[in-house]
Every structure is written in structure tokens, then in C-alpha cells.
C-alpha positions as CSV (number, residue, x, y, z in Angstrom):
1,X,6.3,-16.7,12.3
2,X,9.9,-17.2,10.5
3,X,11.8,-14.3,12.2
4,X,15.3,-13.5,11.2
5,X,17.5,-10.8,12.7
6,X,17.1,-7.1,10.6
7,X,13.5,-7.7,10.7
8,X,11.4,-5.4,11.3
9,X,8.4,-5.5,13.2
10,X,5.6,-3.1,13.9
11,X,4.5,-3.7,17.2
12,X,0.9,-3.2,18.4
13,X,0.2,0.2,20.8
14,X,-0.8,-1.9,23.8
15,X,2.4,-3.8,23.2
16,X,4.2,-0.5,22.9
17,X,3.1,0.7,26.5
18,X,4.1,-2.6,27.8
19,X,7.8,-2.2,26.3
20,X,8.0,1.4,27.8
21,X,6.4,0.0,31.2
22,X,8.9,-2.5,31.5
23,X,12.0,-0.3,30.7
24,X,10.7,2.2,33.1
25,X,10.2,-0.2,36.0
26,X,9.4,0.9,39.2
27,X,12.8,2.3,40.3
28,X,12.8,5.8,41.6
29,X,13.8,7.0,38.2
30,X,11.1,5.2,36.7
31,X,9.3,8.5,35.6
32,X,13.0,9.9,33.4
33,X,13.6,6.5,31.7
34,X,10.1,7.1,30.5
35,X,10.6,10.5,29.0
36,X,13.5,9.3,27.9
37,X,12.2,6.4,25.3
38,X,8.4,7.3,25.0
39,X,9.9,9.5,22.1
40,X,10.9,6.3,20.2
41,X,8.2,3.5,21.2
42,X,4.9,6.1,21.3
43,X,4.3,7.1,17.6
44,X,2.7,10.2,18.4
45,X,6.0,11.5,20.2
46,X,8.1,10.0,17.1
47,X,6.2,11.2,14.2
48,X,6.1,7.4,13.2
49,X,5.8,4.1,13.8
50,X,9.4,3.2,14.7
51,X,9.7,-0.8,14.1
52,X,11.2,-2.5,16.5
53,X,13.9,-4.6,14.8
54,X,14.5,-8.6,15.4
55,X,18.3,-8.7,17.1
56,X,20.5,-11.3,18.7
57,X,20.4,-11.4,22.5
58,X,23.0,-13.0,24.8
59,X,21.8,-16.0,26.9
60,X,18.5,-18.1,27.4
61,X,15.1,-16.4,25.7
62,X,12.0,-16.2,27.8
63,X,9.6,-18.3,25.6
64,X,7.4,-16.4,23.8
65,X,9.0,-13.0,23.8
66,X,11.5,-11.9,20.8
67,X,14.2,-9.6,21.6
68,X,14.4,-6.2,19.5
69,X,16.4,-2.9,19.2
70,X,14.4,0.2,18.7
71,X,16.5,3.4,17.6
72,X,15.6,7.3,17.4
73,X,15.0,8.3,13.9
74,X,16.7,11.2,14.5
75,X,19.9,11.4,16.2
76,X,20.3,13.7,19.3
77,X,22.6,15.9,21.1
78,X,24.8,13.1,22.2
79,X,23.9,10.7,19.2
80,X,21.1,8.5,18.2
81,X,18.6,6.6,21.3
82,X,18.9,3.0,20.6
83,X,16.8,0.9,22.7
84,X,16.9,-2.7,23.7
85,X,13.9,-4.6,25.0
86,X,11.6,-7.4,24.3
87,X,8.5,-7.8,22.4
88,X,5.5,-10.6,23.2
89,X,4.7,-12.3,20.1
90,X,1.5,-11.4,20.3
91,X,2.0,-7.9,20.4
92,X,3.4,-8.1,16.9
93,X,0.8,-6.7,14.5
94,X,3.1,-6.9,10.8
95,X,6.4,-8.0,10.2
96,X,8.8,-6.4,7.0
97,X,11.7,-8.4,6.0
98,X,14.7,-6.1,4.6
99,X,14.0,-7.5,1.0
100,X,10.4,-6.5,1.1
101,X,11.7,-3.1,2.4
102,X,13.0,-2.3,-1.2
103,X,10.1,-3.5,-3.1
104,X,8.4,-0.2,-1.4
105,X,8.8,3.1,-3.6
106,X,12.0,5.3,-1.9
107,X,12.1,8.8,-2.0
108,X,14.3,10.2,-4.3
109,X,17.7,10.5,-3.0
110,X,18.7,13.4,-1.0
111,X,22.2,12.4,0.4
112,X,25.3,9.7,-0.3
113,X,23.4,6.9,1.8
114,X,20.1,7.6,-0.2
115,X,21.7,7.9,-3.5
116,X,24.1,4.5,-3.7
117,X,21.3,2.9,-2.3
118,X,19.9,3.8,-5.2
119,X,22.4,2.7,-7.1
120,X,23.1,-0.6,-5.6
121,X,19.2,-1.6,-6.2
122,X,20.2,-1.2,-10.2
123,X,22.8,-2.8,-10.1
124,X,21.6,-6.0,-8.2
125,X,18.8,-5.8,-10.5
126,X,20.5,-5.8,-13.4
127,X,22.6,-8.9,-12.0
128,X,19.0,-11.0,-10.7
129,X,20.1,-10.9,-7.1
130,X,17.5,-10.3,-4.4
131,X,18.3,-7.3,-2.3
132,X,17.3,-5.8,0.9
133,X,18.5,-2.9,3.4
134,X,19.1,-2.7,7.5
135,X,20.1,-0.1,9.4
136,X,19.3,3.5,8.9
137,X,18.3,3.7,5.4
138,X,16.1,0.7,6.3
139,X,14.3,2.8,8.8
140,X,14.0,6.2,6.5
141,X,12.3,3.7,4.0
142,X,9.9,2.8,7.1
143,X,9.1,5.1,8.7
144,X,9.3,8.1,5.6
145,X,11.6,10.3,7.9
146,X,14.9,11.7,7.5
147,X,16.9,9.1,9.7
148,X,19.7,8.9,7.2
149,X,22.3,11.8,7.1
150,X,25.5,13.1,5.2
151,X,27.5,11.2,7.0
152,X,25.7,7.8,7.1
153,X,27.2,4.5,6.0
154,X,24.7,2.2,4.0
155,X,23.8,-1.6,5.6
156,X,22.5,-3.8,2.7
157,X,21.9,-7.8,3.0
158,X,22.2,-9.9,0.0
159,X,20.4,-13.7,-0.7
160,X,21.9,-16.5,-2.0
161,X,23.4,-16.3,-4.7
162,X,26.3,-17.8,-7.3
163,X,29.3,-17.0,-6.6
164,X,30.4,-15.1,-10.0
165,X,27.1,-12.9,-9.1
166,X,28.1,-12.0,-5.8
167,X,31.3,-11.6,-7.0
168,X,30.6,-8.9,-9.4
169,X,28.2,-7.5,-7.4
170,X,30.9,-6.6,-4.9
171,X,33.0,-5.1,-7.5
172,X,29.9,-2.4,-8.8
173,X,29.5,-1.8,-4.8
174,X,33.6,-0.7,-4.8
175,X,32.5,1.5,-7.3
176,X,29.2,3.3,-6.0
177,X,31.5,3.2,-2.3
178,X,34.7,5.3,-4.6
179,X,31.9,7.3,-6.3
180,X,29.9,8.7,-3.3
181,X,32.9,8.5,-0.8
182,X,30.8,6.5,2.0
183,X,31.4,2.9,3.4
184,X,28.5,0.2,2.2
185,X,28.5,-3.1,4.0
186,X,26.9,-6.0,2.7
187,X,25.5,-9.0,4.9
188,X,25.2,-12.5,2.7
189,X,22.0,-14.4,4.1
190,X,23.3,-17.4,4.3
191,X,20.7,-20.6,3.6
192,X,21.9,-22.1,7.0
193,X,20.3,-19.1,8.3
194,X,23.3,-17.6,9.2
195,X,24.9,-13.8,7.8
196,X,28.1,-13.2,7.0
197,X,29.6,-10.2,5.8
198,X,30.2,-10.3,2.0
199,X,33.7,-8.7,1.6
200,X,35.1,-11.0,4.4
201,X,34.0,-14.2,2.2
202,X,36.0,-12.9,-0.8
203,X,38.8,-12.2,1.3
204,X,42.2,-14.7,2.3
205,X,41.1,-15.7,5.8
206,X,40.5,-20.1,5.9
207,X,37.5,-18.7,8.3
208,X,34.2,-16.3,8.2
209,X,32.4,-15.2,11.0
210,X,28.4,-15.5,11.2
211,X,26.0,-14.5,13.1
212,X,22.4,-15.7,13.8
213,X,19.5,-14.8,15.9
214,X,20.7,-17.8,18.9
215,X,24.5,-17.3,17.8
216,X,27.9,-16.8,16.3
217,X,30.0,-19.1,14.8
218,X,33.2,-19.7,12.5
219,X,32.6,-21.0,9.0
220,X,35.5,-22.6,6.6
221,X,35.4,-20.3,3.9
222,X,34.9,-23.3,1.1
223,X,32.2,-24.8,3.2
224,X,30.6,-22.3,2.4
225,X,30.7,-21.5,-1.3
226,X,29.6,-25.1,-2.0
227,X,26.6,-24.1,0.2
228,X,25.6,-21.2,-2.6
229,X,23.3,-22.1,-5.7
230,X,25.4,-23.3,-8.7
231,X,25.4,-21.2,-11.7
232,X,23.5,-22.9,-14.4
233,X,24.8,-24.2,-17.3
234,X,23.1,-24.3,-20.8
235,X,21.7,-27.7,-21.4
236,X,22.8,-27.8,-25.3
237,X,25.5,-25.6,-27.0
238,X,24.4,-22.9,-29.1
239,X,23.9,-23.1,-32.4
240,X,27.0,-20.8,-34.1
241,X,26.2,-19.3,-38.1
242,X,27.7,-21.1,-41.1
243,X,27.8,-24.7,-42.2
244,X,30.6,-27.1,-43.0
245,X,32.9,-26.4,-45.7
């Protein structure tokens, strides 16, 4: 099971009781944390099977258990539940990488978030690249709720690539960003298996942070542009009209 962080998993019901039993514990307020996250993990409190969703942890991993972050798909009083825990790998039933995510039919948009997601899908299909989507539109996609609001920024991640792609890419997401007045950040999947964010690689710094599911780490800027696919070049010239005169 190749698991990279953003994706999302659907976790089995027994593996769901055992998330919830081991948040709750046996302290004395054992029974509140309970009510407190049974409405994200138990899909007949959330109206959905909330994923849990692969994330870094600090420190040494039990072996055999994957750590994830569950969040409310609605937000609440005082913002939106997210959850941290751990998931057996058996208890995973169906994994959904963020690019398989948009190979799913969306809604129709209803709000900025919804609608330049829309738009970025053209326009990274009209340029070849693969595209997929994290965070809170990834979870409206999921789950078929409204977990995306007015306000919401948009989390896309982006595959290899050439450089002149991503490039333009980046321009047309300036645009769709001006256009429905809401910040888009885009997360280039690195093939070392590490993301970086896009704008920070076309920026001036000699440095780029990533970040992977066991760490992060500082990148030279041109190491990794020669790590990108080349664009190809036409084997033979084209043929241009006329003839000699």
C-alpha cells in the first residue's frame, strides 16, 4: 500500500470505534471526548464517511499503524474539529489519492473555492498536467457535503511536470486567484516523494522547503528543476510550404 500524505482513506467501522476508543481513553473525561469526535469518525452522526487523511507525524511510528487527521465537515461555533489519531492498516478498507479525487464528477460550483476549482481543472487540462485537490474542497468532493464555504482558500497538488507547463500553469492560477478574489495554493509532488509548494519554486530563494510523510527538508532550488521531466523536443523539423527558388 503506497501511501502518501493528502491521501485519503476510508477506514473500516470497526476501525472507526477503535479510533474513537482510543481518543476517549479511560480518563475521567473519557465519556465528553467521545461526544466530542463520534460526530466526525461515526458516519451516522456525520452524514458521511469522513476519510481519514494520511499526515506527517513527529517522531518514531508504531509499526503498522498510519497516522491521519480527521476534520468536521462542517465547521462549528468555534471553527472546524480536526482530529489527530492513528489508523491500523488493516482497518483501511479503500484508499483515494487527491488526483483520483478529480476524476470523480463535482457538483456544480456554488461558491469561489468550488468555482476556481473548476477552473483550474480546465486549465490543467488544457495544459496535460495531472491534477488533484487536498483540503476542504477535497473533502466536499468525498464526502458530497457542503464543507467548503465563502470564505475558503482552495489546496491543489500538481505532478511532475516541465517546467514551462508548470510555469504557465501558475500564471492561469494568478488569474482564476485575481478573478474570484480567494487564495489557491498549489503543492508540486515531487518524484523524490517529497511536496513543495509551487510558487516558492518559481520564486528567488537558492532553497525550497518539502515536506514528506517521515520529514522536512531544504531543497537547492536547481536541484530540483533538473529532477522534472524535460520537455520534448520534435525529433525532425517541420516541413515549412514553398520550395527553393
Amino acid at each position: 500500500m503506497n501511501l502518501k500524505r493528502h491521501t485519503l482513506l476510508d477506514i473500516t467501522d470497526s476501525g472507526r470505534d477503535a479510533i474513537l476508543a482510543d481518543l476517549a481513553g479511560s480518563a475521567p473525561d473519557g465519556p465528553l471526548l467521545r461526544e466530542r469526535y463520534a460526530p466526525v469518525l461515526l458516519p451516522e452522526m456525520a452524514g458521511a464517511r469522513v476519510p481519514g487523511v494520511v499526515r506527517r507525524e513527529e517522531g518514531p511510528l508504531r509499526p503498522g499503524w498510519i497516522p491521519v487527521g480527521f476534520s468536521a465537515p462542517l465547521p462549528g461555533r468555534d471553527g472546524r474539529l480536526r482530529v489527530a489519531a492513528f489508523v491500523r492498516r488493516e482497518d483501511i478498507a479503500t484508499t483515494t489519492s487527491p488526483y483520483e479525487l478529480l476524476l470523480w464528477p463535482g457538483p456544480p460550483p456554488r461558491n469561489p473555492c468550488t468555482g476556481a476549482l473548476a477552473a483550474a481543472r480546465r486549465e490543467a487540462r488544457a495544459l496535460g498536467l495531472c491534477l488533484g485537490v487536498w483540503g476542504s474542497a477535497a473533502s466536499e468532493l468525498y464526502t458530497g457535503l457542503p464543507c467548503t464555504h465563502q470564505d475558503s482558500d482552495l489546496d491543489l497538488l500538481v505532478a511532475p511536470a516541465p517546467r514551462e507547463a508548470l510555469f504557465e500553469f501558475l500564471c492561469k492560477i494568478a488569474d482564476i486567484e485575481r478573478d474570484f478574489a480567494l487564495r489557491i495554493d498549489i503543492e508540486l509532488d515531487l518524484p523524490n516523494g517529497y511536496g513543495v509548494h509551487l510558487k516558492e519554486l518559481f520564486g528567488e530563494g537558492q532553497t525550497v522547503l518539502g515536506k514528506s510523510l517521515a520529514d522536512v527538508a531544504l531543497f537547492p532550488r536547481e536541484r530540483l528543476w533538473t529532477e522534472l521531466p524535460q520537455e520534448e523536443l520534435p525529433t525532425s523539423l517541420p516541413m515549412t510550404g514553398g520550395g527553393h527558388g
